[in-house]
N, C-alpha and C positions, 0 to 999 in steps of 0.2 A: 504494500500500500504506500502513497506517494504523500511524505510528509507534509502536513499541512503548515504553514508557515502565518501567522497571525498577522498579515499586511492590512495595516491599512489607508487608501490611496486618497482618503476624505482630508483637505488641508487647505483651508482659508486662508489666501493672503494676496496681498495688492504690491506689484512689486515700486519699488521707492519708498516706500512708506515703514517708518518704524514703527511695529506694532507691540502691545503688551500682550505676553502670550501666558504669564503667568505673575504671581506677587512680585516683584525686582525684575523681572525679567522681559527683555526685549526682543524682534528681531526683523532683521530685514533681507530679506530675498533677492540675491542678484539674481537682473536678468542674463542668465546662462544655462537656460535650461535643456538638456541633450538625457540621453540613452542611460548616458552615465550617472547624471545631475537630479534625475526629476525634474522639477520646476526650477531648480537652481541652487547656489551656495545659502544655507542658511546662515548670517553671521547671529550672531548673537551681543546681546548686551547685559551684562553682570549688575547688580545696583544701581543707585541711582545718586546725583552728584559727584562723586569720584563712581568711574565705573570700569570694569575690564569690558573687552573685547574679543569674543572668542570667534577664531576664524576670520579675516576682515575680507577673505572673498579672493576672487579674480583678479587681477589689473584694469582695472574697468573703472575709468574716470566716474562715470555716472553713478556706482555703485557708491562710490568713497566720498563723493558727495552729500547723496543721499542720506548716506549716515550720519556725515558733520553737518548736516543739516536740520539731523532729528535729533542731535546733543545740542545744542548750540544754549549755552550755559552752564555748561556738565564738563567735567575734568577727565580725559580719556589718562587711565594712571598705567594700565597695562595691558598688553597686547599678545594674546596667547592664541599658538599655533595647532591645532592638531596633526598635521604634518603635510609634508611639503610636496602636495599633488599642487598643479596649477589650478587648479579651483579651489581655492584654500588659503594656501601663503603669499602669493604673490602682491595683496592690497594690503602685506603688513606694511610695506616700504613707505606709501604715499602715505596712509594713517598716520607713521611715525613720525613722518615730513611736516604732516598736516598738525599735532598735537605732541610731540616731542616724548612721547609716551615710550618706554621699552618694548622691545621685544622677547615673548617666551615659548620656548620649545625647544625638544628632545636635540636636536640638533641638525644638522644640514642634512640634504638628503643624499645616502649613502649609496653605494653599491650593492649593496646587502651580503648574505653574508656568500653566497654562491656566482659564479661566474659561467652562466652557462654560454658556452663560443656561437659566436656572430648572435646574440641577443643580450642586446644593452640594459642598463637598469635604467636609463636615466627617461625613457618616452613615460610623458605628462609630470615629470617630477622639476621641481622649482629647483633650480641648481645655484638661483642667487641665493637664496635667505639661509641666514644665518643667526641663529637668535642672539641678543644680547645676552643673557641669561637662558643658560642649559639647564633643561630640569629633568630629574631623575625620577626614578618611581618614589612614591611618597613624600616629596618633596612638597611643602604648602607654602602656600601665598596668599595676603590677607590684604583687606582694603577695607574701603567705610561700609564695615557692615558686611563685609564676607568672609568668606574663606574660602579657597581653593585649594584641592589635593593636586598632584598629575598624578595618573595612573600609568604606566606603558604599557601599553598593550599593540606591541609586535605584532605581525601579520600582514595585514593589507599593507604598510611599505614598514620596513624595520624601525623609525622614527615616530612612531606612531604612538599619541599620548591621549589618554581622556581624561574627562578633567569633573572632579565630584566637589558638586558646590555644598558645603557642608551642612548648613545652616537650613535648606533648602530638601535635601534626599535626591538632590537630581545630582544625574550622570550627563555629561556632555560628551557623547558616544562618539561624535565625527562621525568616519566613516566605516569604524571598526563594526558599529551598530546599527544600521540606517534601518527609517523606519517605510522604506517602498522596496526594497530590493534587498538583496545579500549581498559581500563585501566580493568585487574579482579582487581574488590574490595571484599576482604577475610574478613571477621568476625573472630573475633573482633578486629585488628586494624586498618581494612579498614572497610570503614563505609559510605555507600550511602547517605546519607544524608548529609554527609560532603561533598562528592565527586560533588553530586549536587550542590551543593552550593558554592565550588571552582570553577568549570565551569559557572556558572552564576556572580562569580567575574571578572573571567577571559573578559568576554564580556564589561565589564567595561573600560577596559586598551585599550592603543592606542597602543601595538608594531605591526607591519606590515609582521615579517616573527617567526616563531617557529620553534627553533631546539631541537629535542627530543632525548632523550639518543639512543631510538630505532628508525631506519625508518630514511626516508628522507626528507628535508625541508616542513615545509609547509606554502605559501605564500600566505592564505587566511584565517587566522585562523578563525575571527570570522565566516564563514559560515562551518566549521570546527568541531568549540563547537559548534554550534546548531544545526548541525544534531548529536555530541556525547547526546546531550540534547533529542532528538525528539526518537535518538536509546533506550535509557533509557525508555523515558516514551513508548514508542512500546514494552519494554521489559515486562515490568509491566503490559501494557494490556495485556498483554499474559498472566503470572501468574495467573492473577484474573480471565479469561477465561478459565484456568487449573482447579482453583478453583471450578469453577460455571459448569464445565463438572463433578466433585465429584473425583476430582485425588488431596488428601489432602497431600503426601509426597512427600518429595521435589526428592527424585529418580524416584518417577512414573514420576513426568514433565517433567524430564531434557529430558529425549531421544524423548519425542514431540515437546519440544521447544529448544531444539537444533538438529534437525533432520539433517543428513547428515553431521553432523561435525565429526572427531575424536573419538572413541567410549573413546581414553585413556586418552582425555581433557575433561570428563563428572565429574571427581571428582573435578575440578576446575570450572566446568560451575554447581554442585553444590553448591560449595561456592559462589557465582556470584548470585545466584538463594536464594539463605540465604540472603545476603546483602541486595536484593532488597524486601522479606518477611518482613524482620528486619524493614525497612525505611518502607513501607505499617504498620507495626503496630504500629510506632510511630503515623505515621497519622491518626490510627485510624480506618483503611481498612479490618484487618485482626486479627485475633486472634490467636493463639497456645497452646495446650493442650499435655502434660499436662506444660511445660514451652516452652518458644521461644530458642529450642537446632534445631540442623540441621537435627537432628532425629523426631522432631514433629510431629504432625497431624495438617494440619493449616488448617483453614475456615473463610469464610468472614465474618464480620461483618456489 
């Protein structure tokens, strides 16, 4: 049976406009809305009079506007990243420019930790930002009236941090936890294994609602992660089912195991489909010849 996934696609908002989406809290919707996006970057706004800024978006003049526009008497104190895809980091720069505010996140965005030959790490990742301020797991940061954690939570790129507004029970999930879709994890700086294993931290933690860069609240997280959890491993018995029919290339599988989706999201549901061979071969499930590239011939072990 085909895990049910708790989506849902209901989500009110007008883009330019800062809205209150909950007690202290803001956000404003850049127009960038794609495949990948939903309706676009959700930024966020932390407090009010000194406030943080979580995610400031795109490079998108109109975007960065919009928001100095919907503070305008308000002290922007800090500037926090979930990490550094271009729809994400890249309006930390002008924000900074525009309010002299710091920058914060995990760090630059990395190679990760695998080099798979002729497949870069670096397609859709912001290669300028560089936070002022690196923040670790546990790490907290306090302002008029809040509190912030970072979480890391690896996976969808290795730099990847959430951030639990303490005071509040909310999770500011990025993209590790969106509320219209599940996370593509890319090889090699996204990495299933990690990805796995941040969702099973995540089960750990007590916040009660997640707001995600993309998509709309979601008010039951932990049954949430474990069907993103149950989706994964149903994804996997698919592969090795792929496997065991004698379709050893990862393009022969995609169009049986992603049947009926998007013919022009098959190059990203191959990388999605790499991720989860990659994490099968650590465990020990799977082999590739003649090395583990996205071009292989893979077979079970």
């Amino acid at each position: 049976m085909a895990v049910q996934i708790p989506f849902r696609k209901d989500m009110n908002f007008e883009y330019g406009r800062l809205e209150t989406v909950a007690p202290g809290l803001r956000r404003i919707l850049a127009r960038n809305p794609s495949s990948f996006t939903f309706h676009g970057t959700g930024t966020y706004v932390v407090g009010e009079g000194d406030v943080a800024v979580i995610d400031p978006g795109p490079d998108d003049a109109e975007h960065i506007e919009a928001l100095l526009r919907g503070l305008t008497g308000e002290t922007v104190s800090h500037i926090l990243v979930t990490h550094t895809h271009t729809d994400h980091s890249p309006g930390a720069a002008p924000l900074k420019a525009a309010t002299g505010a710091r920058t914060y996140g995990h760090g630059p965005h990395g190679a990760g930790r695998r080099e798979a030959a002729g497949h870069q790490a670096v397609q859709g990742g912001d290669m300028a930002f560089v936070p002022d301020v690196r923040l670790e797991d546990d790490h907290v940061i306090t302002g008029e009236g809040w509190t912030i954690e970072a979480v890391h939570t690896p996976g969808h790129t290795s730099n990847h941090l959430c951030f639990s507004w303490r005071e509040a029970g909310v999770l500011f999930s990025g993209d590790h936890v969106m509320g219209w879709s599940t996370s593509v994890i890319m090889p090699p700086d996204g990495d299933m294994g990690d990805y796995m294993a941040s969702l099973a931290k995540l089960l750990t933690r007590d916040e009660t609602t997640y707001w995600p860069t993309h998509g709309p609240a979601i008010t039951e997280p932990h049954p949430h992660v474990r069907a993103f959890i149950a989706h994964r491993g149903e994804r996997e018995a698919q592969i090795i089912h792929q496997l065991a029919e004698g379709r050893t290339n990862i393009m022969d599988m995609v169009p049986v195991i992603y049947a009926g989706v998007d013919p022009g999201l098959f190059p990203a549901a191959a990388r999605s489909t790499f991720a989860h061979l990659l994490h099968l071969l650590d465990q020990g499930k799977v082999a590739a010849e003649p090395a583990a590239t996205i071009d292989a011939r893979w077979r079970l072990v």
